[in-house]
C-alpha positions in Angstrom: -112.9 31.9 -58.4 -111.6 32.4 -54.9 -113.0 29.0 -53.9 -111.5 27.5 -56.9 -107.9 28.4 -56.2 -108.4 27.7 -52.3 -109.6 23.9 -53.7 -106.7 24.1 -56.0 -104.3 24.9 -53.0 -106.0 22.2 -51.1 -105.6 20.0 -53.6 -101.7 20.6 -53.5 -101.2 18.2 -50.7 -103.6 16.2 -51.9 -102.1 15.2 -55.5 -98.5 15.2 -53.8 -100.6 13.4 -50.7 -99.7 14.2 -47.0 -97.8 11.0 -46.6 -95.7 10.8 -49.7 -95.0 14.7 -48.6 -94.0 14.0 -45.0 -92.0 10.9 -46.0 -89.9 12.7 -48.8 -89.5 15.6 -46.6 -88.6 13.3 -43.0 -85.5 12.0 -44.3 -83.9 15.6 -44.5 -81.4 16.3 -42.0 -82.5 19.5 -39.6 -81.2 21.3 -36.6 -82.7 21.4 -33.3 -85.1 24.4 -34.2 -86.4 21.8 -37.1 -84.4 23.6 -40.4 -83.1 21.9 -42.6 -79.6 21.5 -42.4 -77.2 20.6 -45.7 -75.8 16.9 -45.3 -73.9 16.4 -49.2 -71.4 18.0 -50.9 -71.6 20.7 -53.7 -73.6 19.4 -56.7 -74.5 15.9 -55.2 -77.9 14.9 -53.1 -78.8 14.4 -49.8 -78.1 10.3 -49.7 -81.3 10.3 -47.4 -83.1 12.2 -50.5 -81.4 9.6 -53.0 -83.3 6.7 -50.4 -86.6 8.5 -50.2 -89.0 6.1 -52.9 -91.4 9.0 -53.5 -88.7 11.9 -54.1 -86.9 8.9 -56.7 -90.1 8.7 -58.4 -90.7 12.0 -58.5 -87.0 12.8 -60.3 -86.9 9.8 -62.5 -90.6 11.3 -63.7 -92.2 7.6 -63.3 -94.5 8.8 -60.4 -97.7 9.9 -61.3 -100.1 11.7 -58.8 -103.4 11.3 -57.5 -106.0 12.4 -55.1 -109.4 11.3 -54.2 -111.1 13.5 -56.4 -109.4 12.3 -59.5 -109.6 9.1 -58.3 -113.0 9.9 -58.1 -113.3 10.8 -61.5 -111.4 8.3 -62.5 -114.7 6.7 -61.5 -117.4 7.8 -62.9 -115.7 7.9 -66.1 -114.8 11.0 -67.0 -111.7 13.4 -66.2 -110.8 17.8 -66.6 -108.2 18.4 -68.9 -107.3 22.0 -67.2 -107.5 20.4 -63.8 -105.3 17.5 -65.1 -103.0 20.1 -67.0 -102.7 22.5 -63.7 -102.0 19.4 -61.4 -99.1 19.0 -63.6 -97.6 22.6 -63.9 -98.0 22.8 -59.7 -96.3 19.3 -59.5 -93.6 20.4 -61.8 -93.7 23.3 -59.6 -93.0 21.6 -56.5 -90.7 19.4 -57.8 -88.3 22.6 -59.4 -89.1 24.1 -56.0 -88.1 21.3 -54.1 -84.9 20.8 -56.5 -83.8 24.2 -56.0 -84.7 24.1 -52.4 -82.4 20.8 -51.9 -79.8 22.5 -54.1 -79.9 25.9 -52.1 -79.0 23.3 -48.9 -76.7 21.4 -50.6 -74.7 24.2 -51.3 -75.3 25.7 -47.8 -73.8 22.5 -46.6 -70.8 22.7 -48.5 -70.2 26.2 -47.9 -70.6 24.8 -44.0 -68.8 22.1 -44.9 -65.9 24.2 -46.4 -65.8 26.9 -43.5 -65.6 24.1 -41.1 -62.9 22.1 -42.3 -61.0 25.6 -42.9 -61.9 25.8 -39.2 -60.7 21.9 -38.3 -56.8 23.0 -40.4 -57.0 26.3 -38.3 -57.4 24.2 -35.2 -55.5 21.3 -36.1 -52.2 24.2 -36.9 -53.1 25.6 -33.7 -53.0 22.7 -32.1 -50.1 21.6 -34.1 -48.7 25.2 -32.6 -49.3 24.2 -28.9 -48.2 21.0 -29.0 -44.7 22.8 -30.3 -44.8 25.2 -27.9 -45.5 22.8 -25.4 -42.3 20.7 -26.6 -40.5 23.9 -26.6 -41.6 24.6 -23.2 -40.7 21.1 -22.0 -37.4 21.4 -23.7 -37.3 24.7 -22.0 -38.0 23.0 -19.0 -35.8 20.1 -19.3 -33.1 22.9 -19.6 -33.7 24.2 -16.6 -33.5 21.3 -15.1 -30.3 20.4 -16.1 -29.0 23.8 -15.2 -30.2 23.5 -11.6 -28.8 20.3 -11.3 -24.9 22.0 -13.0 -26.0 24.4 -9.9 -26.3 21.6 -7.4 -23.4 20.2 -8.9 -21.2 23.3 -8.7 -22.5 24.3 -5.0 -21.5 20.6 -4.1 -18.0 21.3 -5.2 -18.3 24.5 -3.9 -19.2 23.2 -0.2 -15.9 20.6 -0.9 -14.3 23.6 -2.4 -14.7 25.5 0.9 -14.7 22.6 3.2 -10.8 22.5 1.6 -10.4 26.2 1.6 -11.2 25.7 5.9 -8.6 22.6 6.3 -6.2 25.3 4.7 -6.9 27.9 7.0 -6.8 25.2 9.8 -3.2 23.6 8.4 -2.3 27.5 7.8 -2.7 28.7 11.5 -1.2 25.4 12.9 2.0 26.2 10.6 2.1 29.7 12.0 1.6 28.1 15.1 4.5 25.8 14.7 6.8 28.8 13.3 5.9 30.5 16.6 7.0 27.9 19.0 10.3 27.7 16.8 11.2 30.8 16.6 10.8 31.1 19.9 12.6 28.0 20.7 15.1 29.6 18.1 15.2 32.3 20.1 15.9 30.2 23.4 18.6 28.2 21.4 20.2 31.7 20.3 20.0 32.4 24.1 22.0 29.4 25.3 24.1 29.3 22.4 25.3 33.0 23.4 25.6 31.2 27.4 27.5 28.0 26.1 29.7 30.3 24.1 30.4 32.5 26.9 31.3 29.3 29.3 33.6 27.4 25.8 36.9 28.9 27.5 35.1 27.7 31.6 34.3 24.3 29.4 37.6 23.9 27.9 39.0 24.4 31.0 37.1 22.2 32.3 38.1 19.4 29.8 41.6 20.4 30.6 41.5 19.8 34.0 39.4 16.4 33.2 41.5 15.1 30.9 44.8 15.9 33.6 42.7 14.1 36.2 42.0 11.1 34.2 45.9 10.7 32.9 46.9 10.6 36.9 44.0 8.2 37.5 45.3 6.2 35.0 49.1 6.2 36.3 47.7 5.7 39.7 46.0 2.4 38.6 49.2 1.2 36.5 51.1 2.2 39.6 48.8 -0.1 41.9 48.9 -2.6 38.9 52.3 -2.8 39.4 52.7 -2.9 43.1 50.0 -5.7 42.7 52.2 -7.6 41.0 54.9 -7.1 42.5 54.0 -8.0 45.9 52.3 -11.0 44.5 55.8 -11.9 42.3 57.3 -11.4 46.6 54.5 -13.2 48.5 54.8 -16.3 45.5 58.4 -16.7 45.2 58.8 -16.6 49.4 56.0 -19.5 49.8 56.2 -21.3 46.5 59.7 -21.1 45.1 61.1 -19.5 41.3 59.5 -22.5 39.6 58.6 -23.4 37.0 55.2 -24.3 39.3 53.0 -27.4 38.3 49.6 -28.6 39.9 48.0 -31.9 39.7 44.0 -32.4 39.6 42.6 -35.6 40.7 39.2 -36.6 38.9 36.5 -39.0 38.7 35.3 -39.9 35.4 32.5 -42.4 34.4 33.6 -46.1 33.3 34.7 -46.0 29.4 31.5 -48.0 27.9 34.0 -51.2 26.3 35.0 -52.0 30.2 38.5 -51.7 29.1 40.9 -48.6 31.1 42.7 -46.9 28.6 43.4 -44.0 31.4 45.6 -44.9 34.6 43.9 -44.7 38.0 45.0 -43.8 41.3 43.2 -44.9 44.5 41.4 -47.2 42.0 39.1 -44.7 40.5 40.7 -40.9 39.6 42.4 -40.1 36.6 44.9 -36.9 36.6 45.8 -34.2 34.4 48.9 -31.1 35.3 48.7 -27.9 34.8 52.0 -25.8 34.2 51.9 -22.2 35.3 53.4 -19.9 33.8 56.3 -18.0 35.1 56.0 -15.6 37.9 57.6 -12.6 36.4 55.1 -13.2 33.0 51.8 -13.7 35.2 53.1 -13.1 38.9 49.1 -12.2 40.0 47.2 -14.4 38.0 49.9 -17.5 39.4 50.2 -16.2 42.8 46.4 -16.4 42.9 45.8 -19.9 41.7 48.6 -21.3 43.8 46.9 -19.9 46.8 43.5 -21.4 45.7 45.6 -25.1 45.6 47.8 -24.4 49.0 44.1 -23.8 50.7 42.9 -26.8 49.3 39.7 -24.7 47.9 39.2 -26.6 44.6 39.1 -30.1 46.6 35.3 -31.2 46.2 34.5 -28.8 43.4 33.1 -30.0 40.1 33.5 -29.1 35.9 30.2 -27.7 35.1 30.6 -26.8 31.2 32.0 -28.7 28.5 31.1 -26.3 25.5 32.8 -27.0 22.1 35.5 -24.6 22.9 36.0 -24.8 26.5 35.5 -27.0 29.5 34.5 -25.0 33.0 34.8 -25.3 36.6 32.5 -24.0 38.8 32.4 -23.4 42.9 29.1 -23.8 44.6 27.6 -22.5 47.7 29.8 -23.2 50.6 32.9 -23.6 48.2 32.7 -20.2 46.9 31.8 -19.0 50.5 35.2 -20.4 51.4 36.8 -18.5 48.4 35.6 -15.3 49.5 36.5 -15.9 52.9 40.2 -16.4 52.1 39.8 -13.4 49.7 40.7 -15.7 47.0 37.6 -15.6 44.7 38.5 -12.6 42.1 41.8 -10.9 40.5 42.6 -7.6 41.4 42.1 -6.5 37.7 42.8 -7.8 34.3 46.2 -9.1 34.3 47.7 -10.5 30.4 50.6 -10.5 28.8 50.6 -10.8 25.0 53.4 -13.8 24.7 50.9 -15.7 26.5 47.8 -15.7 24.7 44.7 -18.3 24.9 46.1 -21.2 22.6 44.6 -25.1 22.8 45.2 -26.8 26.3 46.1 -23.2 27.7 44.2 -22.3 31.0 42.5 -19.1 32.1 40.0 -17.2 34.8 36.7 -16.8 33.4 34.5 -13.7 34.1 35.3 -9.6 35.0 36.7 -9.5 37.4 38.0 -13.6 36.6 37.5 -16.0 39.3 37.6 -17.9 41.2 36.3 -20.2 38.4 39.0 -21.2 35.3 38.4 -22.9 32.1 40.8 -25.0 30.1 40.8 -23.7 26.3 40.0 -26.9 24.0 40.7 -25.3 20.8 42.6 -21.6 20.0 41.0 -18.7 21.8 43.4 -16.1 21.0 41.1 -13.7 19.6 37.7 -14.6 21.7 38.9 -14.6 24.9 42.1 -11.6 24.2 41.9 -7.8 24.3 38.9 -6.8 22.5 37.5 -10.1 21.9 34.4 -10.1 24.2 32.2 -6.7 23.5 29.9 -7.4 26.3 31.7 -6.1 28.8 32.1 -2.1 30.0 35.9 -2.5 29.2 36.4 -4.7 25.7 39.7 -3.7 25.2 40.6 -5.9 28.6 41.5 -9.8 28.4 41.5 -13.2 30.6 44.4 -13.7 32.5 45.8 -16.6 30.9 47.9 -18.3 33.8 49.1 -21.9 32.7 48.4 -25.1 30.1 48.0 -28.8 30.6 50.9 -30.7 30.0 49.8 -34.0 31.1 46.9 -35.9 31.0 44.8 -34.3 27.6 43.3 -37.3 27.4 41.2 -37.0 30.7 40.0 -33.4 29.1 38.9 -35.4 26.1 37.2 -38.2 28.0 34.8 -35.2 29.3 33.2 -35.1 25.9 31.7 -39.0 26.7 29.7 -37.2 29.7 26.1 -36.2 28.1 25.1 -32.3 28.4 22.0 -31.0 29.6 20.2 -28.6 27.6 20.7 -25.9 29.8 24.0 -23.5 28.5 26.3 -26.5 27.7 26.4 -27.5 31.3 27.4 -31.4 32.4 24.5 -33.9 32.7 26.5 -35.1 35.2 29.4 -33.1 36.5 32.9 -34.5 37.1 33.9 -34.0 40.7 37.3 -33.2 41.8 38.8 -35.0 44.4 42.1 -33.0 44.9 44.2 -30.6 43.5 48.1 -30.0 44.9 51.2 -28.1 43.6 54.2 -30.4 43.0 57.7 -29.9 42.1 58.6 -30.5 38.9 61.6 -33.6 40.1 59.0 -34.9 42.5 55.6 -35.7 41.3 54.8 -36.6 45.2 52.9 -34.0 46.6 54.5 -31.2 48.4 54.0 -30.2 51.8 54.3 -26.8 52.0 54.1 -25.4 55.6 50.7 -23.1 56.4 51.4 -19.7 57.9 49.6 -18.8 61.3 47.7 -16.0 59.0 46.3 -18.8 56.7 43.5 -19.9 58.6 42.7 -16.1 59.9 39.3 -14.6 58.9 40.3 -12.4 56.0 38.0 -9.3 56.3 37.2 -7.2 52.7 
């Protein structure tokens, strides 16, 4: 009996047969310790089972068993119902065991299956978690950073802030500085203020005493003004007579460009103009001067330099105004004028402050330019040029002067017009008159 079942379990493997067996069971999925491990979902087969031929059979019920020994007896012819019948039962066996078996794994798997994608959500939320805390953090972080760079900001503007704050402080101390020195120099001004009003009364004195000193400096000089002219009204009327006085100039003028002589000549080539003084008690310094100039014969050889638009000039020139100053002749005493004479056309004056020696014949009316106050540049405006005298003869000579070309130096004569003579003449004889020389008038004059 025990021989029988030991055949019988032998003859397990053999109906299923040991390759059918391994081939249906190969195609299950195991772990690394070789068990099985479940591969489908609840309810469903392993695809690798569905794939297995031998398992298929097996299920659909179309395979049909054998072994050797059946085959065997098959053979000869015969066959064993039990054995047949008990095959059967231990297939249907294997087959419910197998079933179950695959079902047991099946369900293992899904349960695995279940707990590990519970597992995958857990970790995917987690993960989901982390990467929004890591956000948060970065956020966080971002924060931070923006805050440190407010700080930077703000100790930027704090460093300006400061830097300012210092320039204050600096400004500050050099104001307090500055209110120092003036409140000491404040102080000093107090000081002299208290010493200038302590000396008003010594200053107004002072002033007093000033102002007394230049009012008899003042009466001195119109007292010497006035002896001036009074010796020279003496000294004139003894060597030149009452008047009226009248001197004659001699000139040579270029040819007039038609070749026709509208102007009379004497000696063949001068043309002459007179001047009329004025009278002695008017201008007795300014007349007595000129009159000596002519009596010394101090203008013969000189020249008229400047022909502006409103004057024309004489001028002396090295050894012609040496001779004026020896002679003390060259300058007036001071400023004579006399308001009933003022500098009109034709009229004639001394140029310069002190005037002279040089004079100037006035070509149009110079009553305000060349009268009190009309020339600022001087130290004394409120002084004039003596007017002395006027042409009364011979204007058309002075006009001829305007043919001669000027330079372009100051209005002066391209070529200036020499003068051959000058002579004072009475006024019934236009010969000239020969008043006698003192012995004094060829002394040395010293200064």
């Amino acid at each position: 009996m025990f021989r029988r079942k030991t055949e019988k379990s032998e003859d397990i493997t053999t109906c299923y047969g040991s390759s059918d067996f391994s081939s249906a069971t190969s195609t299950l999925p195991k772990n690394p310790m070789g068990q099985f491990l479940p591969s489908s979902p609840k309810g469903q087969f392993s695809p690798n089972v569905r794939k297995s031929s031998s398992l298929g059979k097996l299920f659909n019920g179309t395979s049909t068993l054998s072994s050797p020994r059946g085959n065997r007896n098959r053979a000869h012819g015969g066959s064993n119902n039990a054995s047949d019948s008990f095959c059967r039962l231990i297939e249907r066996m294997v087959i419910l065991s197998l079933g179950a078996t695959i079902l047991f794994m099946s369900r293992q798997s899904n349960k695995h299956n279940i707990v590990t994608n519970e597992e995958l959500l857990l970790s995917q939320k987690k993960q989901e978690k982390l990467t929004a805390e890591i956000g948060r953090w970065e956020h966080q972080n971002q924060l931070l950073e923006n805050v440190k760079d407010g700080l930077i900001l703000k100790k930027g503007r704090l460093e300006q802030l400061n830097e300012v704050l210092n320039r204050e402080n600096e400004v500050n101390n050099d104001i307090k500085q500055i209110n120092s020195d003036l409140q000491q120099k404040f102080t000093e001004k107090e000081i002299a203020m208290e010493k200038l009003e302590l000396s008003f009364s010594e200053t107004q004195q002072l002033m007093v005493k000033v102002q007394h000193r230049e009012e008899a400096f003042l009466k001195n000089v119109d007292i010497l003004k006035h002896k001036i002219m009074l010796e020279s009204y003496r000294d004139a009327y003894e060597r030149f007579g009452i008047g009226p006085h009248y001197v004659k100039f001699w000139v040579e003028l270029p040819p007039e460009e038609n070749g026709s002589q509208q102007i009379q000549l004497y000696g063949g080539k001068y043309s002459e103009f007179t001047i009329k003084l004025y009278p002695l008690d008017a201008m007795p310094h300014s007349v007595h001067l000129f009159l000596e100039q002519v009596h010394h014969k101090l203008w013969d050889g000189c020249k008229f330099l400047i022909n502006a638009l409103h004057i024309t000039q004489t001028g002396s020139t090295g050894e012609q105004t040496t001779q004026f100053g020896h002679y003390n002749l060259d300058k007036v005493f001071f400023q004579e004028y006399n308001k009933d004479y003022p500098h009109k056309q034709w009229t004639v004056g001394f140029a310069g402050r002190p005037g002279g020696p040089d004079f100037y014949i006035n070509k149009i009316d110079n009553t305000k330019t060349h009268g009190p106050h009309g020339q600022g540049q001087w130290d004394l405006p409120e002084e004039a040029d003596p007017c002395f005298g006027e042409i009364v003869d011979g204007k058309e000579v002075i006009m001829r002067f305007n043919e001669v070309q000027n330079s372009e130096i100051n209005n002066q004569l391209a070529e200036p017009i020499s003068i051959y003579k000058a002579w004072i003449v009475r006024q019934d004889d236009p010969a000239r008159e020969d008043v006698p020389l003192r012995e004094d008038d060829h002394m040395e004059i010293v200064n």
